[in-house]
N, CA, C and O atoms as CSV, one atom per row, in Angstrom:
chain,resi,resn,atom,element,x,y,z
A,1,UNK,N,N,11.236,102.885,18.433
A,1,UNK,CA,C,12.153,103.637,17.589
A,1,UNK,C,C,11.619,103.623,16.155
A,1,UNK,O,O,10.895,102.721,15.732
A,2,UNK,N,N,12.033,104.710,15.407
A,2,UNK,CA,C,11.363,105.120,13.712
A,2,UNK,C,C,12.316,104.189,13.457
A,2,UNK,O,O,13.230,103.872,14.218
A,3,UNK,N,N,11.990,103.560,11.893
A,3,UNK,CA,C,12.571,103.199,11.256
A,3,UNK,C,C,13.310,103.934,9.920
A,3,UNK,O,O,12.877,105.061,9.678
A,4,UNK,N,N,14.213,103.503,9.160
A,4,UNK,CA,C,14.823,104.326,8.199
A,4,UNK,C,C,13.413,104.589,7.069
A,4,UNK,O,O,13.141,105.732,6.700
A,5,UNK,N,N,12.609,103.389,6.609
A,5,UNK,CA,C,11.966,104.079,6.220
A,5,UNK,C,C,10.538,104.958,6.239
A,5,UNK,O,O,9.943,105.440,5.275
A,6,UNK,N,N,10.139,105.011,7.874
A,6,UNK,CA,C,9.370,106.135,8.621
A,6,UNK,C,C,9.992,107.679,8.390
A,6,UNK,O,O,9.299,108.696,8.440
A,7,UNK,N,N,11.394,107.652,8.133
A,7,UNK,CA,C,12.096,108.900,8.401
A,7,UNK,C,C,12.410,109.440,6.758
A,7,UNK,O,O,12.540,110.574,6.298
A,8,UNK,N,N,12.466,108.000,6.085
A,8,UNK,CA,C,12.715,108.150,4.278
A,8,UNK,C,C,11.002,109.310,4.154
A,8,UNK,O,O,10.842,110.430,3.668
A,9,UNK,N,N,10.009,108.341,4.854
A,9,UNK,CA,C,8.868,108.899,4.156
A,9,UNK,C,C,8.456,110.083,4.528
A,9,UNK,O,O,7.952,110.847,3.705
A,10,UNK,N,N,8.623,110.452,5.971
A,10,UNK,CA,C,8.578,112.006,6.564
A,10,UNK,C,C,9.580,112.860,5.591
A,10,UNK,O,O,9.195,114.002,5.341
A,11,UNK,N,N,10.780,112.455,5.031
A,11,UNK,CA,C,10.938,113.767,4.493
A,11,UNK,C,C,10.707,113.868,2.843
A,11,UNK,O,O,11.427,114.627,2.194
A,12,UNK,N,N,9.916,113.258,2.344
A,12,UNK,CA,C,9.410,113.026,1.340
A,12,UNK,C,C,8.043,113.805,1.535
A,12,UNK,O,O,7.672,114.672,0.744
A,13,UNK,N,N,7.329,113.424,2.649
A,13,UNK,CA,C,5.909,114.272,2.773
A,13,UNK,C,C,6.194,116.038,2.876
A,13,UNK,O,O,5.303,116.886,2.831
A,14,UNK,N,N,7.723,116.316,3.029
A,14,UNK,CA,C,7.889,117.799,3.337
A,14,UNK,C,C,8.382,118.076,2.017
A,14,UNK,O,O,7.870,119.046,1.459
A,15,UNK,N,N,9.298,117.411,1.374
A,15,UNK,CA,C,10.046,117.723,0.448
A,15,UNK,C,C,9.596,117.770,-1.238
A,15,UNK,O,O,9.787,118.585,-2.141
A,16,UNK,N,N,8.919,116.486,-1.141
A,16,UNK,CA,C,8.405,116.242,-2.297
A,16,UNK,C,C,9.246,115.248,-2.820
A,16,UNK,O,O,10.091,114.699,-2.113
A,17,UNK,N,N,8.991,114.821,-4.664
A,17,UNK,CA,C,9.646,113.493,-4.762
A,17,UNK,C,C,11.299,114.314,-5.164
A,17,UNK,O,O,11.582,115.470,-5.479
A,18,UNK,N,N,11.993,113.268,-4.996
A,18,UNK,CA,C,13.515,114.159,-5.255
A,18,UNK,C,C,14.344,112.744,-5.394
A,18,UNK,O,O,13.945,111.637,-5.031
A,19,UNK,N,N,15.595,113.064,-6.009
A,19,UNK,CA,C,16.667,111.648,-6.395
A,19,UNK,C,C,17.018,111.245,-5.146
A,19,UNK,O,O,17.325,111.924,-4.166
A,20,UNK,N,N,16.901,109.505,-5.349
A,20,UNK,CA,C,17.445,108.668,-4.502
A,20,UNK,C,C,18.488,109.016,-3.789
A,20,UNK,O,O,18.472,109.004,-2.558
A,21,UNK,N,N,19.725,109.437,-4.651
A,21,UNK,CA,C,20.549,109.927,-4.115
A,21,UNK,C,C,20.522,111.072,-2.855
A,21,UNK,O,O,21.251,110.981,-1.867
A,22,UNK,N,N,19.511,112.200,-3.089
A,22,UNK,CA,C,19.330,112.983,-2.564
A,22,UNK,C,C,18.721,112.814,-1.217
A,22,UNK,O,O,18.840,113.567,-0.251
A,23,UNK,N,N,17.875,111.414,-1.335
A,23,UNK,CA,C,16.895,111.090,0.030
A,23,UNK,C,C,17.997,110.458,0.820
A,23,UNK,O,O,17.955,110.662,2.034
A,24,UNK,N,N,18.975,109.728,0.354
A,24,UNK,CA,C,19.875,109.003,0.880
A,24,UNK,C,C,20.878,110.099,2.004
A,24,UNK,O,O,21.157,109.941,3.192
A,25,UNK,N,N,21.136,110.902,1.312
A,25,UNK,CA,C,21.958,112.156,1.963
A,25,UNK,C,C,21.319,112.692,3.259
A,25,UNK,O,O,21.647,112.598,4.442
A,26,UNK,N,N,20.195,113.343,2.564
A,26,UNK,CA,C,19.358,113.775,3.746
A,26,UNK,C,C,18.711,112.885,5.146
A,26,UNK,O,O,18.502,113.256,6.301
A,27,UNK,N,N,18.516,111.598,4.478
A,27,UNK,CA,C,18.165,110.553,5.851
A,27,UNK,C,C,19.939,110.395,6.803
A,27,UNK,O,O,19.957,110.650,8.007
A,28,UNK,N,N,21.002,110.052,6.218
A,28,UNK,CA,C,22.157,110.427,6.656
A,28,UNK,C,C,21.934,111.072,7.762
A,28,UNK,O,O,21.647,110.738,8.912
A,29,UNK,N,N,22.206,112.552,6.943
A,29,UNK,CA,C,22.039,114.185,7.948
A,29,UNK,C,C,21.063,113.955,9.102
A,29,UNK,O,O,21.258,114.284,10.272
A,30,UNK,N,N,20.073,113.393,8.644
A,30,UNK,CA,C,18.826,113.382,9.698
A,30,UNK,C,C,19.557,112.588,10.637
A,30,UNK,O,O,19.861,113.264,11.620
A,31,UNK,N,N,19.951,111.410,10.698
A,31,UNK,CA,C,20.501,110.365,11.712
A,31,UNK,C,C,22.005,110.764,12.514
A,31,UNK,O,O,22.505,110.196,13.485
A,32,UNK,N,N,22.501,111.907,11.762
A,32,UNK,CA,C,23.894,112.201,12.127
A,32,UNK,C,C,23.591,113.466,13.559
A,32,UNK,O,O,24.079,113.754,14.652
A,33,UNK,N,N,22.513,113.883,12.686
A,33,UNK,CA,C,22.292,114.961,13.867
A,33,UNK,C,C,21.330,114.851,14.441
A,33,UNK,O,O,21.505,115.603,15.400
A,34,UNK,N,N,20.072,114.282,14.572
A,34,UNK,CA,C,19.752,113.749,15.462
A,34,UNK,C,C,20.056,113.274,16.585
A,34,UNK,O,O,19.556,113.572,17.670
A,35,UNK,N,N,21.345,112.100,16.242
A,35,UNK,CA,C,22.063,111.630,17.889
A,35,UNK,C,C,22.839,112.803,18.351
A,35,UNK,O,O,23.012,113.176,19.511
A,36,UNK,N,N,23.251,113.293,17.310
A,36,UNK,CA,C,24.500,114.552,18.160
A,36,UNK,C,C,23.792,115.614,19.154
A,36,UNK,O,O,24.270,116.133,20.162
A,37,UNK,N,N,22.208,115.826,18.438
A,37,UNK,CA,C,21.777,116.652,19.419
A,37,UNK,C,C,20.433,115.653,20.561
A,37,UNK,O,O,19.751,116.091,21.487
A,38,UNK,N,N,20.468,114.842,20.224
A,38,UNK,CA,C,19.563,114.402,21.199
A,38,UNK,C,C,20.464,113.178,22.412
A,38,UNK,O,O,20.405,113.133,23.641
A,39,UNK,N,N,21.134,112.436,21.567
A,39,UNK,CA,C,22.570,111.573,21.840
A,39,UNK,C,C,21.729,109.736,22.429
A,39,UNK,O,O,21.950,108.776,23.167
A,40,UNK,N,N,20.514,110.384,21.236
A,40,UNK,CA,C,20.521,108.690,20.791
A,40,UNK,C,C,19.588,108.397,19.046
A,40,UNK,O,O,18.709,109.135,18.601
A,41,UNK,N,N,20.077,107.265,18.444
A,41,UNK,CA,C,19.678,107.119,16.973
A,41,UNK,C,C,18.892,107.223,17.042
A,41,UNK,O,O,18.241,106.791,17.993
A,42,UNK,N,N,18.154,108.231,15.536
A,42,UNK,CA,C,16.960,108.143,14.815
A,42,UNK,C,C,16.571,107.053,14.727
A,42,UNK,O,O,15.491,106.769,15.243
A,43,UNK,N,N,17.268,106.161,14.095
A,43,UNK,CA,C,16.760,104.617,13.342
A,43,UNK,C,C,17.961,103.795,14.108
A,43,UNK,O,O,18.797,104.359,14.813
A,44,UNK,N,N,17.917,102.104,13.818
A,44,UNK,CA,C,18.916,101.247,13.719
A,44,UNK,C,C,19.609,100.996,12.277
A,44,UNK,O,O,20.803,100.699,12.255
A,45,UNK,N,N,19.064,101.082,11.381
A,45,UNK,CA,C,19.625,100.688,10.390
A,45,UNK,C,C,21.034,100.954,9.705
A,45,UNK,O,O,21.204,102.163,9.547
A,46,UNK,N,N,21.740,100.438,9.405
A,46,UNK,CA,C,23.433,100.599,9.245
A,46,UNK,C,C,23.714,101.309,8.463
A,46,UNK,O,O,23.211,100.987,7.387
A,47,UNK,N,N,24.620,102.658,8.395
A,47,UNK,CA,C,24.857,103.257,7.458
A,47,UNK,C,C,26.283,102.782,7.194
A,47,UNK,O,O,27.058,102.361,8.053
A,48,UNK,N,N,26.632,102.964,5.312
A,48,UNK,CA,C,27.621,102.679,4.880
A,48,UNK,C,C,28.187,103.491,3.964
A,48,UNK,O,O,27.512,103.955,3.045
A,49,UNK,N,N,29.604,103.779,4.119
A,49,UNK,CA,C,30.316,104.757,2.952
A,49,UNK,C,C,30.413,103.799,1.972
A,49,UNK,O,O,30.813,102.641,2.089
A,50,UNK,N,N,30.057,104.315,1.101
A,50,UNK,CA,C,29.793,103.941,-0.694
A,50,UNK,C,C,30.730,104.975,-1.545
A,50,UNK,O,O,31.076,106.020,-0.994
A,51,UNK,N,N,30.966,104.815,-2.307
A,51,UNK,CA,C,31.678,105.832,-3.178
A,51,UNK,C,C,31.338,107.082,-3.586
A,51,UNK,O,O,32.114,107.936,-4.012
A,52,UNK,N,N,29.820,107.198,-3.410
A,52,UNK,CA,C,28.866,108.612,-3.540
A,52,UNK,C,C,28.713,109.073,-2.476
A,52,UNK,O,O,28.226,110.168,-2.757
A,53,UNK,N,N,28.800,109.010,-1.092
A,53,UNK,CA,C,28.509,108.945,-0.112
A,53,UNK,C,C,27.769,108.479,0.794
A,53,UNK,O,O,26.997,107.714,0.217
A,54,UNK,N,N,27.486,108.489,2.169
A,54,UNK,CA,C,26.884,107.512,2.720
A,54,UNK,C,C,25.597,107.338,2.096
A,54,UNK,O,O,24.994,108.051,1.293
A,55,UNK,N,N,25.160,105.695,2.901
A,55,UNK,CA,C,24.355,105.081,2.316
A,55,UNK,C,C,23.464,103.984,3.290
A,55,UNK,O,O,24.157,103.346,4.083
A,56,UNK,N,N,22.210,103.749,3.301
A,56,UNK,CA,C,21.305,102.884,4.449
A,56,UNK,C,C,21.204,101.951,2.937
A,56,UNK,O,O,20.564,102.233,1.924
A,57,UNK,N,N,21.971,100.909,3.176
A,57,UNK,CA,C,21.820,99.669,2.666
A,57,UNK,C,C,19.755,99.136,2.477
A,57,UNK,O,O,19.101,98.721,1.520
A,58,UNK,N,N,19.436,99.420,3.786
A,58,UNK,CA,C,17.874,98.591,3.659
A,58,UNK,C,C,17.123,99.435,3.127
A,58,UNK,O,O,16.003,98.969,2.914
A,59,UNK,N,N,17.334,101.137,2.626
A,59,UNK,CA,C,16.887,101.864,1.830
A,59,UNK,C,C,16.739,101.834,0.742
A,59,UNK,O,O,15.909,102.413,0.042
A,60,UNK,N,N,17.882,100.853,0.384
A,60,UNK,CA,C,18.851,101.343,-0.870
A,60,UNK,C,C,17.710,99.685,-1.329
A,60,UNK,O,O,17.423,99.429,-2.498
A,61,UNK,N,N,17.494,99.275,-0.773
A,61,UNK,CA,C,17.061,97.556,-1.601
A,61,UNK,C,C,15.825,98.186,-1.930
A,61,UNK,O,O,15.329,97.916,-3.024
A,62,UNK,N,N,15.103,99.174,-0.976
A,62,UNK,CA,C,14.117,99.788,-1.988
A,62,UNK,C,C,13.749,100.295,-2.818
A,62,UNK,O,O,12.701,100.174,-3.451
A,63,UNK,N,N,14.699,101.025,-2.930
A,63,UNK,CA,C,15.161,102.318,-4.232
A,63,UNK,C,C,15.427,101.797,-5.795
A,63,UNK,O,O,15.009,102.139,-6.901
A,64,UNK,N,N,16.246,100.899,-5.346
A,64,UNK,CA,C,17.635,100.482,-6.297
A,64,UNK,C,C,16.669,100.386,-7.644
A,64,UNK,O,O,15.556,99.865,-7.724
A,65,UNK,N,N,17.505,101.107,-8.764
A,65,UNK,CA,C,17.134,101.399,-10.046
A,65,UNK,C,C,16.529,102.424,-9.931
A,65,UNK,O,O,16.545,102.918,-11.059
A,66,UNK,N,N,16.047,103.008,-9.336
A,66,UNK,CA,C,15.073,103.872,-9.589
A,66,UNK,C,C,15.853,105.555,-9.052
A,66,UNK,O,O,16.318,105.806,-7.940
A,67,UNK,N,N,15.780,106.435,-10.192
A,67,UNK,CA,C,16.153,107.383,-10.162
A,67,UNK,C,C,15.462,108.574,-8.868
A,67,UNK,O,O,15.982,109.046,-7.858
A,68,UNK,N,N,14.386,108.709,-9.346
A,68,UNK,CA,C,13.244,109.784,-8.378
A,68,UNK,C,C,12.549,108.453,-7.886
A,68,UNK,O,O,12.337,107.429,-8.535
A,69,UNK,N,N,12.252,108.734,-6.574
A,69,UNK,CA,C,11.266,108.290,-5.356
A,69,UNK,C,C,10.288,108.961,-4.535
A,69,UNK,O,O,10.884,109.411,-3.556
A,70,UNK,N,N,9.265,109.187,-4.494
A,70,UNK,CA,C,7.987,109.753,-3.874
A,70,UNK,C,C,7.627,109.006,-2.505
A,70,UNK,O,O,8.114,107.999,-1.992
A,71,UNK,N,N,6.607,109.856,-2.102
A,71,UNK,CA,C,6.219,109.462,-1.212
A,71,UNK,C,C,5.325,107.815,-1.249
A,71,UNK,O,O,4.387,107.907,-2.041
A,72,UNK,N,N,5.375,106.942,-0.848
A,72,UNK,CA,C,4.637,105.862,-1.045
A,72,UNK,C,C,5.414,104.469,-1.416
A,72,UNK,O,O,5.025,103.303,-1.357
A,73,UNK,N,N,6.917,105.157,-1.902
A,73,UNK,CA,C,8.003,104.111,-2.391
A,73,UNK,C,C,8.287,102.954,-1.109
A,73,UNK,O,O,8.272,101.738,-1.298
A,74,UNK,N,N,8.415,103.282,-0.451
A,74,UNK,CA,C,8.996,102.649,0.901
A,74,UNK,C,C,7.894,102.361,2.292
A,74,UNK,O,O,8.265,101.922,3.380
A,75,UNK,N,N,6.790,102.652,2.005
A,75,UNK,CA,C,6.166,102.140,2.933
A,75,UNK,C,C,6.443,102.188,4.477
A,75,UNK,O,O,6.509,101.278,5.303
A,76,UNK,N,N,6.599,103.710,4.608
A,76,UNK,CA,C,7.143,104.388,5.345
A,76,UNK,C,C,6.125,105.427,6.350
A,76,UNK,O,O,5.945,106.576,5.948
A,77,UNK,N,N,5.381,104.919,7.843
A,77,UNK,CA,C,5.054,105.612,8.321
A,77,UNK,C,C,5.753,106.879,9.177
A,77,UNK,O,O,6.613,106.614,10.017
A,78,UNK,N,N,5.293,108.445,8.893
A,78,UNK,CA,C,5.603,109.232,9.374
A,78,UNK,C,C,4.997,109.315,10.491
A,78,UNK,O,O,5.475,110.011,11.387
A,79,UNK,N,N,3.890,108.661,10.652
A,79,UNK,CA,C,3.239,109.386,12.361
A,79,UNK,C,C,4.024,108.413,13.476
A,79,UNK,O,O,3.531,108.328,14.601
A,80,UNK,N,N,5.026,107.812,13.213
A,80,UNK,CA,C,5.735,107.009,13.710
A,80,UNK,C,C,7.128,107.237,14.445
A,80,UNK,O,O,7.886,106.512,15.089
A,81,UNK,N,N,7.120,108.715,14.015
A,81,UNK,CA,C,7.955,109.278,14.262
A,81,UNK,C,C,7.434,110.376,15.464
A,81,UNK,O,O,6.369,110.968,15.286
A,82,UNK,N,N,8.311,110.636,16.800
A,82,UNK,CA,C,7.774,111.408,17.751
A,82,UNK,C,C,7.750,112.856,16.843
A,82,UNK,O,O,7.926,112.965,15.630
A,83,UNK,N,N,7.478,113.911,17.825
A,83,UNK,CA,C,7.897,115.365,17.407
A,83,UNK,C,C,8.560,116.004,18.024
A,83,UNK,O,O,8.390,117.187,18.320
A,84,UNK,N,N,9.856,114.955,18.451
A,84,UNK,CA,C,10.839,115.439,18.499
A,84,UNK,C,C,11.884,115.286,17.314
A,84,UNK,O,O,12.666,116.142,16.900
A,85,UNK,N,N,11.671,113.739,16.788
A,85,UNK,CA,C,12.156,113.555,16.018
A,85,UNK,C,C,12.278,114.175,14.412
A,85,UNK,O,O,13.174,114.237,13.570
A,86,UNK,N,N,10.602,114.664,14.514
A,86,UNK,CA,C,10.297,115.589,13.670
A,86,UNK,C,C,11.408,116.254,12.878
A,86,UNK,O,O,12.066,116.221,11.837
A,87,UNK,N,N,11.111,117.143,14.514
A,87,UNK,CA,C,11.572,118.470,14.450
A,87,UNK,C,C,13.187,118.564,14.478
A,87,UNK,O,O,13.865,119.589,14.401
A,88,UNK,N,N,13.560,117.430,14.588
A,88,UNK,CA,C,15.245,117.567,14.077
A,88,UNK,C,C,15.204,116.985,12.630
A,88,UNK,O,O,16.037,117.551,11.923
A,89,UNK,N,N,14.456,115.983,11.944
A,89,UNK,CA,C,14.422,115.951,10.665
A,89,UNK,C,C,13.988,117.079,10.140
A,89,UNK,O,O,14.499,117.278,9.037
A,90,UNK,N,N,13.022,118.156,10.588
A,90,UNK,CA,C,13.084,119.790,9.955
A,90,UNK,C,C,13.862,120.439,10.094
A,90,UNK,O,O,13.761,121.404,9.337
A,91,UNK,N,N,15.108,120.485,11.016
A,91,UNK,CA,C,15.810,121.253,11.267
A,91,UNK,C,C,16.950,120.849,10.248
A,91,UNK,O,O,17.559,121.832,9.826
A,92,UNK,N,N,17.426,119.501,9.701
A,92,UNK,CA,C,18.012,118.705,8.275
A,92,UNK,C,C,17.605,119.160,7.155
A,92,UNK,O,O,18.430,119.364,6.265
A,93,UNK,N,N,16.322,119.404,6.967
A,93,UNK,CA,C,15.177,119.734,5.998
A,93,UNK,C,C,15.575,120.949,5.378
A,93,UNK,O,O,15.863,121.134,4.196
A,94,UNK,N,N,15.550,121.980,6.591
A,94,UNK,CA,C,15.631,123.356,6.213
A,94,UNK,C,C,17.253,123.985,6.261
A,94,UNK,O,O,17.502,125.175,6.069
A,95,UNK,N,N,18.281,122.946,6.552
A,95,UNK,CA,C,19.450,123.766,6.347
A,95,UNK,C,C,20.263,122.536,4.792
A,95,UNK,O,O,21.154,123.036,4.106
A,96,UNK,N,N,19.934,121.505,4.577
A,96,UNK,CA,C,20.166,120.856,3.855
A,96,UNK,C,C,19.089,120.755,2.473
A,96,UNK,O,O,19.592,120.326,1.434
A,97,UNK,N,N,17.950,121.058,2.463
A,97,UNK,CA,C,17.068,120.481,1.723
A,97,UNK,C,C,17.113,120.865,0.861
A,97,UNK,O,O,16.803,119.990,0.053
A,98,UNK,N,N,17.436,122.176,0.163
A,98,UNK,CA,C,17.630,123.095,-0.945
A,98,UNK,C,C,18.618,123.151,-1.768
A,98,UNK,O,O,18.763,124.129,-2.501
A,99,UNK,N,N,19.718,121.785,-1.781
A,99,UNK,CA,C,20.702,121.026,-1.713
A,99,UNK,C,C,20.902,120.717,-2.923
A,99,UNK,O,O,19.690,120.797,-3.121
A,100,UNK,N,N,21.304,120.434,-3.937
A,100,UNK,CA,C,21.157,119.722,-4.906
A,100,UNK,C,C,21.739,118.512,-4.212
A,100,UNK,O,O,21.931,118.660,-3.005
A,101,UNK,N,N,22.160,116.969,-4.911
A,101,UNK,CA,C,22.130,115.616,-4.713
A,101,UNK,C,C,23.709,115.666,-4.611
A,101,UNK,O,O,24.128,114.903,-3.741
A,102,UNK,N,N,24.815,116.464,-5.370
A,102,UNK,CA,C,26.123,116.155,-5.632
A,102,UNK,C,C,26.438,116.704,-5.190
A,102,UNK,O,O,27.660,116.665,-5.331
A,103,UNK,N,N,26.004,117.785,-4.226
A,103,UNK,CA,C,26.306,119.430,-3.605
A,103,UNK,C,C,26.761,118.688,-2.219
A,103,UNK,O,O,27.752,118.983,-1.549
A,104,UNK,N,N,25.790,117.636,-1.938
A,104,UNK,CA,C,25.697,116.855,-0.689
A,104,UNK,C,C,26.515,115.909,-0.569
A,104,UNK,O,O,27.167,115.530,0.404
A,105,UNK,N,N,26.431,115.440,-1.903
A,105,UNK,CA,C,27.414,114.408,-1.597
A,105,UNK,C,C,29.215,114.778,-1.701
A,105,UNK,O,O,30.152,114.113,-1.259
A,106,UNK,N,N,29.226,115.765,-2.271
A,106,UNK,CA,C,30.465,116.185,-2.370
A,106,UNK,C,C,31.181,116.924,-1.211
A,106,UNK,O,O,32.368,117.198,-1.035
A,107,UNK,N,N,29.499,117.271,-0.111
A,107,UNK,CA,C,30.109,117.758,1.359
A,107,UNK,C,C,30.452,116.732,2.288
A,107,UNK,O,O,31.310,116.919,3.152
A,108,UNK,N,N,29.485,115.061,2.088
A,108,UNK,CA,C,29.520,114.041,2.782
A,108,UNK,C,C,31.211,113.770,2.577
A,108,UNK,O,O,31.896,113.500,3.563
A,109,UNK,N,N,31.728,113.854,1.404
A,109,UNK,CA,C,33.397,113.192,1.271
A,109,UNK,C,C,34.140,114.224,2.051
A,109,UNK,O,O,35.354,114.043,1.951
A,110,UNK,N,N,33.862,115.108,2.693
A,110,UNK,CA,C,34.930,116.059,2.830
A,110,UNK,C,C,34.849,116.572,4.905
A,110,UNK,O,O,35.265,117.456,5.654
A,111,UNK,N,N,33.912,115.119,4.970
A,111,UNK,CA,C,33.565,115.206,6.356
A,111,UNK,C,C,34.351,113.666,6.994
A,111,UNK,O,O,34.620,112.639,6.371
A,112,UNK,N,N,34.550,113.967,8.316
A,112,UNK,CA,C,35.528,112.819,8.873
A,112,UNK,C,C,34.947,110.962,8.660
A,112,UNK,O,O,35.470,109.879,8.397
A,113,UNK,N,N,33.575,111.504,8.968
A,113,UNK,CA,C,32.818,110.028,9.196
A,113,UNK,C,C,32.757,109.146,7.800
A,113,UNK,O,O,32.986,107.964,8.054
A,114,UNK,N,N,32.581,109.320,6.791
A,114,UNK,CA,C,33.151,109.256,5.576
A,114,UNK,C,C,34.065,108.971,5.143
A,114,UNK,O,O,34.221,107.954,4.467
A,115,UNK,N,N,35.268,110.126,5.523
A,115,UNK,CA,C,36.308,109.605,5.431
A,115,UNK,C,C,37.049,108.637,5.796
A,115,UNK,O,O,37.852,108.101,5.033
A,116,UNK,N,N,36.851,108.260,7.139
A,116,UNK,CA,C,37.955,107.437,7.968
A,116,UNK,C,C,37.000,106.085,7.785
A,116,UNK,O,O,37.538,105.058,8.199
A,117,UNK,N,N,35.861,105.952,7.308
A,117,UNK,CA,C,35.448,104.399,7.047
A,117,UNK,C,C,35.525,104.047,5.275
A,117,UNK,O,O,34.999,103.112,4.672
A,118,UNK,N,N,36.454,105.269,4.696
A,118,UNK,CA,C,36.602,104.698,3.615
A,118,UNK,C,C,38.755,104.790,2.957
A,118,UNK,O,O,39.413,104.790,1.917
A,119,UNK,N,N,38.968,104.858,4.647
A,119,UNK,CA,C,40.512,104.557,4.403
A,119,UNK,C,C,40.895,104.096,3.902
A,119,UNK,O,O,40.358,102.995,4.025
A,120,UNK,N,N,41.922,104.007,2.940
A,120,UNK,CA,C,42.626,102.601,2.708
A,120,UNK,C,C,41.729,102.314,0.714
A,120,UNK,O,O,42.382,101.773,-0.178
A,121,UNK,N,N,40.672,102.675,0.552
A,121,UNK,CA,C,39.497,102.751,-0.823
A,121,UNK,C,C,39.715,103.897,-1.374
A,121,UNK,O,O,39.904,105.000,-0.861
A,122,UNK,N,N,39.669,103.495,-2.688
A,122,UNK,CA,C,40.332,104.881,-4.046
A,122,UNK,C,C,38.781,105.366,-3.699
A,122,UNK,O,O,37.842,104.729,-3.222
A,123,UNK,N,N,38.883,106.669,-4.105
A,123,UNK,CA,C,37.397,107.659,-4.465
A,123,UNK,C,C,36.109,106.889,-4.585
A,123,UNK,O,O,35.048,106.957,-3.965
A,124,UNK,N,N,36.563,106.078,-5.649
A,124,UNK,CA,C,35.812,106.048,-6.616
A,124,UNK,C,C,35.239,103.884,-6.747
A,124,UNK,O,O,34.360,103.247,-7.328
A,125,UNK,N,N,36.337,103.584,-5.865
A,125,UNK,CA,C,36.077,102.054,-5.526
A,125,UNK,C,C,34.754,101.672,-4.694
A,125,UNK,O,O,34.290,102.433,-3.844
A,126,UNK,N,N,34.105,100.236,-5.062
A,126,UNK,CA,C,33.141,100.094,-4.027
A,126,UNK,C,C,33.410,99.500,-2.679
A,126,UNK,O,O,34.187,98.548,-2.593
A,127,UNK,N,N,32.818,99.999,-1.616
A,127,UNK,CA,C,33.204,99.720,-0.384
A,127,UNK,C,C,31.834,99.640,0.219
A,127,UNK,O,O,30.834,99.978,-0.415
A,128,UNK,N,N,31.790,99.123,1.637
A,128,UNK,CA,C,30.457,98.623,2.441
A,128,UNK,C,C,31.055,98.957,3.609
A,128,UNK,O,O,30.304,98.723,4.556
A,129,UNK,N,N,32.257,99.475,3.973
A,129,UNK,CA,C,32.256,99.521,5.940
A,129,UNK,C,C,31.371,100.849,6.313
A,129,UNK,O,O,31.220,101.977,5.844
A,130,UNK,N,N,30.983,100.261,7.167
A,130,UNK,CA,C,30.266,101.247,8.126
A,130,UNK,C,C,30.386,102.167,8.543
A,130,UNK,O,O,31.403,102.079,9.231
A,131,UNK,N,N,29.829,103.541,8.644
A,131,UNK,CA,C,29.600,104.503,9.049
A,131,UNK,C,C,29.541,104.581,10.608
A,131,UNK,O,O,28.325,104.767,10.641
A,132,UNK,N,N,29.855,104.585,11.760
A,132,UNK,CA,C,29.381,104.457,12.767
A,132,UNK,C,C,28.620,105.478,13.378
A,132,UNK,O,O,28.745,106.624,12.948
A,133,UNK,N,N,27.611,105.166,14.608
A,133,UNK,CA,C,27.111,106.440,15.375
A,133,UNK,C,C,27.858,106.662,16.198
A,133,UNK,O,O,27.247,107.535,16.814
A,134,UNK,N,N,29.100,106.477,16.888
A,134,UNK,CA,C,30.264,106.909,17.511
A,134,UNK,C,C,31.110,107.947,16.363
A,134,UNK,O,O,31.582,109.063,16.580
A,135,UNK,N,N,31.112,107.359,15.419
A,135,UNK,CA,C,32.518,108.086,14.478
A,135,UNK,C,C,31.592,109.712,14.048
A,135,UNK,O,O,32.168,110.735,13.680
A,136,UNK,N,N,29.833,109.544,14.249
A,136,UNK,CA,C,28.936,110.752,13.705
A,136,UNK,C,C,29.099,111.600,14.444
A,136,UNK,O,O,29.549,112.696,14.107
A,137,UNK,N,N,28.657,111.183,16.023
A,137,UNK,CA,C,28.794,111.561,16.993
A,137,UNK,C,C,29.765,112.558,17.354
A,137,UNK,O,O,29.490,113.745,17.529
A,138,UNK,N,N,31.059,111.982,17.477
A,138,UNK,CA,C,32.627,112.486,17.346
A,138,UNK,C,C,32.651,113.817,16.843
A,138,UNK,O,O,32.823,114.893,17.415
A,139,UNK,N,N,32.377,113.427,15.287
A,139,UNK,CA,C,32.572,114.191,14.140
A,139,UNK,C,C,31.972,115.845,14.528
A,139,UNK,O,O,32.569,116.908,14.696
A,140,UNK,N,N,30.629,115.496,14.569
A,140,UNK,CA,C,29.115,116.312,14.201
A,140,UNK,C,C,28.906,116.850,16.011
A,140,UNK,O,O,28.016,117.659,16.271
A,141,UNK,N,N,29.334,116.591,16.538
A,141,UNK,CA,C,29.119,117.257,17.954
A,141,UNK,C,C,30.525,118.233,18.308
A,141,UNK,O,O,30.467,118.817,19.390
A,142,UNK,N,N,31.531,118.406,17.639
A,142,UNK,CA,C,32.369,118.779,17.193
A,142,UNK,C,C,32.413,120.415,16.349
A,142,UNK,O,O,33.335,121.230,16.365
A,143,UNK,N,N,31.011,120.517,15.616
A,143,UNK,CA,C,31.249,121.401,14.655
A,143,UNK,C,C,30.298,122.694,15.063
A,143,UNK,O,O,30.291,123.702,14.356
């Protein structure tokens, strides 16, 4: 199985360098739909609703501080990834990628998986529960 950051660095080699925030979104998308259409995870790594929207914690220890991230940040093989997997991270790529960072994240709050693991948390509070691949699943196979 790819790891989060095999899949951080594949869409960095398509995309170019772009805000943390923004890679964060898009690896999301990649993992949300990925299982929905294949109906098993991109990666293991845990996603979590954060107050900006979701978030891969073991991404995020790489990132952290740092505004823009390139290719090379994360130490992230792409040939590691099948082409299948690819080709559903292009298929993320090309309906998300053109995205601005708040455009995304302001669609991530207004989607169920998001929502319902940040019940009970103001907007704007910090939170860590989990995102699940059941609650993505649900959601995103749905639409």
């Amino acid at each position: 199985m790819a790891t989060v950051f095999d899949v951080a660095e594949y869409i960095l080699e398509k995309k170019g360098p772009m805000t943390a925030m923004k890679l964060q979104k898009l690896v999301y998308y990649s993992q949300a739909w990925h299982a929905t259409w294949e109906e098993k995870p991109l990666f293991d790594s845990r996603i979590e609703a954060w107050a900006n929207g979701p978030v891969v914690p073991d991404l995020y220890s790489r990132h952290r501080g740092a505004f823009l991230v390139g290719t090379g940040n994360f130490r992230g093989n792409s040939d590691a990834l099948t082409q299948n997997e690819k080709e559903s991270i292009d298929r993320v790529i090309e309906y998300y990628g053109d995205k601005n960072p708040q455009w995304l994240s302001d669609l991530t709050h207004l989607e169920d998986p998001w929502i319902l693991a940040r019940k009970g948390l103001d907007e704007r509070e910090a939170g860590s529960r989990e995102i699940t691949l059941d609650t993505m699943l649900e959601y995103y196979s749905g639409l």
